[in-house]
N, C-alpha and C positions, 0 to 999 in steps of 0.2 A: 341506463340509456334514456329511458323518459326523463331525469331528472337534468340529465347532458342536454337532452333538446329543448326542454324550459327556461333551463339558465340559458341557453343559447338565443333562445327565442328572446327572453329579457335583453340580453346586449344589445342583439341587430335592434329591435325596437326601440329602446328607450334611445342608447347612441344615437340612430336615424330620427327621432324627434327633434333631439338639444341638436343635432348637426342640421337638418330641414332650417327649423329656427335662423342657425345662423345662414342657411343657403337664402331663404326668403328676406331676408335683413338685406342680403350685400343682391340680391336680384339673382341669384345665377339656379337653373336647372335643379330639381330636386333629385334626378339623376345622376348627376354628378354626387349630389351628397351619400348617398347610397351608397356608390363605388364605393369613396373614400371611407366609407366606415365599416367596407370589406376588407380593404387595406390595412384599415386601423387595425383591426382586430383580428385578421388573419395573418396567418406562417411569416408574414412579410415583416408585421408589425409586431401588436403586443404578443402576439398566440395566444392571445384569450377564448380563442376558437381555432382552433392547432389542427381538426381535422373537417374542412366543411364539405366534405365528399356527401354526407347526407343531405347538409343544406341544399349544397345542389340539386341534390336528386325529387327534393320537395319543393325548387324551386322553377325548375322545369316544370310545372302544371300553370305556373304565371306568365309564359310563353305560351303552353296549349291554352289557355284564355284570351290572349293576346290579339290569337290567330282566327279564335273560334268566334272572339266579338268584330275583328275586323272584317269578317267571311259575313255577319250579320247585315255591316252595312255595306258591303260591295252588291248594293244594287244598280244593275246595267242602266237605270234611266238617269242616273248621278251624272251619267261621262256621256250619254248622245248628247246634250245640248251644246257639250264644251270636245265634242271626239275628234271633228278635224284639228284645232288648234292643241288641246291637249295632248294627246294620241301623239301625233308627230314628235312634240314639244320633247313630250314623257322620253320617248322609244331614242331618240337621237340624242339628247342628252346625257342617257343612260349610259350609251355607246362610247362618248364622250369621254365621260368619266370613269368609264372603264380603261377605258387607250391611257388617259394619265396615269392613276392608279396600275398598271399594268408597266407602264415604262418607267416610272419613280422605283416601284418594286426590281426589276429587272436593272436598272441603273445601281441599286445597291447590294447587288450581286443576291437576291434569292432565284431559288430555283424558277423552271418554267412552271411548273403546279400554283409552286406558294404566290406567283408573281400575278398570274390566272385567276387566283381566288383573293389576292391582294386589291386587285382590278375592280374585282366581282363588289366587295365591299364596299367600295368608294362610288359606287353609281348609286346608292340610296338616299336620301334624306330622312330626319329624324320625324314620325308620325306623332310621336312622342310631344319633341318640340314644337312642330311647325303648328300645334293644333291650340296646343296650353299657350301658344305668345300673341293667338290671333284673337282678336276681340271677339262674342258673339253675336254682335251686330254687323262685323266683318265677315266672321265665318259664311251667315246665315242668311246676309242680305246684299251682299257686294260681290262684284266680278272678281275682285281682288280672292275673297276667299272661297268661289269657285273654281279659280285655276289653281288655286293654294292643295284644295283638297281632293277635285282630281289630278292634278299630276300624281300627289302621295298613293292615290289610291293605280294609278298608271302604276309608280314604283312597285308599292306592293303586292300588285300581277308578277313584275319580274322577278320581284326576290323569294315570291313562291316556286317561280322556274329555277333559280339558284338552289334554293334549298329543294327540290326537286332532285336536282341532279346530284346533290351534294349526300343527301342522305339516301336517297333511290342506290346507291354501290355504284353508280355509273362510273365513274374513275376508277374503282377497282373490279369492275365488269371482267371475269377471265372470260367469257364468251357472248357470241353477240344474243345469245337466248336469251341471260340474261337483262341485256338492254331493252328486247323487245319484251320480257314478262314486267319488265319495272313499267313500261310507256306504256302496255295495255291494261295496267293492273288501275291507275289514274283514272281513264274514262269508266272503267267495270266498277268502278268504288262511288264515283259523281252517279251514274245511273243508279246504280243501288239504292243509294241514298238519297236520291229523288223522289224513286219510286212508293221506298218506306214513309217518305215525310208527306207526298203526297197523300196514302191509302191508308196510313196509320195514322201519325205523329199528329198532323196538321189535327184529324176526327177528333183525337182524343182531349187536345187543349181547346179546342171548339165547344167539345160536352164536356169540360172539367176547369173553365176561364176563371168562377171564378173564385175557384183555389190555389190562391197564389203562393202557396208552400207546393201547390203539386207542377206547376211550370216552370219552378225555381229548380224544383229536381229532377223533371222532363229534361231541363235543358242542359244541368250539368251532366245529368246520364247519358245525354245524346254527344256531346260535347266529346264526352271521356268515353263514351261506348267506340263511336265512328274512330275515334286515336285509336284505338286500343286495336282495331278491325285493320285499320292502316297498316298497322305492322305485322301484322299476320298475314300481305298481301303482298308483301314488300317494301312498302311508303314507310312514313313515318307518321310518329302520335303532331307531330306540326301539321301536315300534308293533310291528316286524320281531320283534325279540329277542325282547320280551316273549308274545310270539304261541308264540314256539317253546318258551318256559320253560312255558308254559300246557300244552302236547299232550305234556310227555312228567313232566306235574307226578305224574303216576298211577303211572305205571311205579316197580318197586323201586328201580328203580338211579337215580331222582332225585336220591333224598338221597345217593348217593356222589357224582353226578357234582358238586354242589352244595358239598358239603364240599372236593372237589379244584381247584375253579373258585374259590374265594376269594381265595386267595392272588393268584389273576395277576388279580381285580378288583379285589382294593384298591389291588397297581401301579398300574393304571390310573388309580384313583380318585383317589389323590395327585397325579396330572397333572392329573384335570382340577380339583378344588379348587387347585392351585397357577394353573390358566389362568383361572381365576377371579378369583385375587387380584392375577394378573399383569394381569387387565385394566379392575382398578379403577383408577381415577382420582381419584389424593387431590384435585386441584383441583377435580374435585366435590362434595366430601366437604360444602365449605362452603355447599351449595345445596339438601343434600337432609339435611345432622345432622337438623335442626330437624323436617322431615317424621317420617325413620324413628326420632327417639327419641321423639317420638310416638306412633307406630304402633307401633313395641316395646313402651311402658308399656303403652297399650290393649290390647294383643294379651297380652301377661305377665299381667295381668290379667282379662281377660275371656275365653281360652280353660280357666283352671282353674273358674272361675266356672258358663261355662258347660256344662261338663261334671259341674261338681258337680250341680248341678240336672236336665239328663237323665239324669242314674244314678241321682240318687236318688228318679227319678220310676219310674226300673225295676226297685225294690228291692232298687238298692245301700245299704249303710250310708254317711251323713255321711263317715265317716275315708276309707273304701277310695274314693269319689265326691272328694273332696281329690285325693288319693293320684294317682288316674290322672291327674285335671285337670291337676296340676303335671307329672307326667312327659310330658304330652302337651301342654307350656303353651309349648313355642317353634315357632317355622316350620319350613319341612322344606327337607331337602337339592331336594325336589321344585318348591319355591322360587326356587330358583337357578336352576335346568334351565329353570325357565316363563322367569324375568329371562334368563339364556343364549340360548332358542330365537325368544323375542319379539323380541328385541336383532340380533339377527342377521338377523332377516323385516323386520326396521323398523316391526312393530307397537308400540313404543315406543320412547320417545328415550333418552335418558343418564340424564336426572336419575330416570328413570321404573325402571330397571333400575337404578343404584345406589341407588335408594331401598330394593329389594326383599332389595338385596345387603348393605346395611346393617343394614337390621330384620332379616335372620337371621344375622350373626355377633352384635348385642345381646343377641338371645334364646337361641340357643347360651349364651353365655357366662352371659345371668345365668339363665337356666332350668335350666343344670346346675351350678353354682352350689346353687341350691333344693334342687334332688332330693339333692346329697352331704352336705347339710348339715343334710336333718331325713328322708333316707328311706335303708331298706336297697340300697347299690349296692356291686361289687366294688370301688371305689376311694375310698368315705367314709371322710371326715378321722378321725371317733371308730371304736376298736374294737368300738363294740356296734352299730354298723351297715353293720358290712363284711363283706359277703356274698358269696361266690363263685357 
């Protein structure tokens, strides 16, 4: 077995190298390359990795980091400056793209469920993308990447309400106790873990700063302790993390610990996008093109669209109302995880999750595609639009 996860680990890595290479060559997503070298290498493809049921299961922790670095920086003073125009923007677009996603799904005969969480998936944007194609002097110092990264940060309030309900059993609720021990079990789990970070957590990296091997593993403990407590409450190890990234988003030493946490998330993150691609199934491919390059055009379309027009109903200008639509104009890595968590509960079938799995490597590809080829990003084709 150790010697099965080594050579395993050799594949997805080196493959994901020489394929990165050529993603960063041709401009496109380094997620996207991922996928494909799950594809390549999984049941689908060569079988050189024939069973990635463990992959998955180790790569599931690059999701609970995902959640627990993004819960770091959701501090509330990010989105008062920009809350009326934001806020609105966020919550109605959402809605938006739920109704389309919802009636594409239902127009090609899935059920009311799959059609509901088909909906559910296409109100996201990629955090992923929208962050990697914006410059750091946009991000950092412009309106432009203000509205950029709260909206994302709006999104991923909801898609924590998504995966809320999705993993809480609520659809499979046989009674309403149930619903009300999963709703009450959320706030008892936030206060908890306020309380701890306030009277403990916070004291002990205060008198322990500065050993930075002991806040490295404060925080992956806290991280993987609060998941793990999640589930034994009802929630899940996502719901978990993210809870814990939330109570200590305040504290100074967020942004260290956040900056020193990436590295060993994006590990992770390449397993699970690689268990992703491992567990598509090209013999579907043929049952659901026709849906998702559908729901890509529509969605390619009608998310820049309709963000043009809630911005520049907030007194954004026409260009900068463009501008974010398109960097916010494909599905989200948040997409995958709803097709991933629903696939696995049996709230949807095959054709229902490789529909979801399909319409977000199209939009990946041709949404960033858009953005390198008529906006400022560190890796545009021309030199007058290559931005660090």
């Amino acid at each position: 077995m150790e010697n099965d996860l080594l050579f395993s680990f050799f594949l997805i890595f080196t493959s994901a190298a020489v394929l990165a290479t050529v993603a960063l060559y041709t401009r496109q997503p380094l997620i996207v390359a991922y996928i494909a070298i799950g594809v390549i290498l999984g049941p689908s493809g060569t079988s050189l990795i024939s069973d990635p049921t463990l992959i998955a299961s180790v790569a599931k922790i690059g999701i609970i980091f995902l959640l627990f670095l993004l819960g770091l920086d959701m501090q509330p003073r990010k989105l008062i400056n920009l809350l009326r125009e934001a806020l609105l923007v966020g919550i109605v677009s959402s809605l938006a793209f739920f109704s389309i996603g919802f009636c594409i799904g239902h127009l090609f005969a899935f059920s009311l469920v799959e059609s509901i969480i088909i909906g559910a998936a296409m109100m996201f944007s990629s955090t992923i993308i929208g962050i990697k194609l914006l410059p750091t002097t946009v991000l950092h110092h412009k309106h432009t990447g203000e509205l950029v990264v709260s909206l994302l940060l709006i999104q991923d309030l909801v898609a924590i309400i998504v995966l809320l309900v999705l993993t809480g059993g609520l659809f499979n609720a046989e009674s309403s106790s149930k619903i009300v021990y999963v709703l009450l079990a959320l706030p008892a789990l936030i206060l908890g873990a306020w309380l701890f970070v306030k009277f403990v957590l916070l004291k002990l990296l205060a008198k322990f700063d500065a050993f930075h091997e002991y806040i490295f593993l404060i925080a992956i403990g806290w991280c993987l302790g609060l998941a793990e407590i999640a589930t034994l409450v009802g929630l899940s190890h996502e719901i978990g993390a993210f809870v814990a990234g939330v109570t200590i988003a305040t504290s100074p030493i967020a942004l260290y610990i956040a900056n020193h946490l990436k590295p060993l998330r994006d590990f992770f993150l390449v397993l699970f996008f690689f268990s992703l691609g491992a567990g598509f199934n090209l013999e579907l491919l043929s049952h659901v093109i026709i849906p998702a390059s559908v729901m890509a055009i529509v969605i390619l379309g009608a998310k820049p669209a309709v963000f043009r027009l809630l911005l520049f109903r907030v007194s954004q200008t026409t260009e900068k109302s463009w501008e974010i639509g398109f960097r916010l104009g494909q599905i989200s890595e948040f997409s995958l995880l709803i097709a991933f968590i629903a696939g696995a509960q049996n709230l949807i079938g095959d054709n229902a999750s490789h529909l979801i799995q399909a319409t977000a490597i199209i939009t990946f590809l041709l949404s960033s595609y858009i953005v390198v080829f008529n906006y400022p990003t560190p890796i545009a084709v021309s030199d007058k639009l290559r931005r660090d």
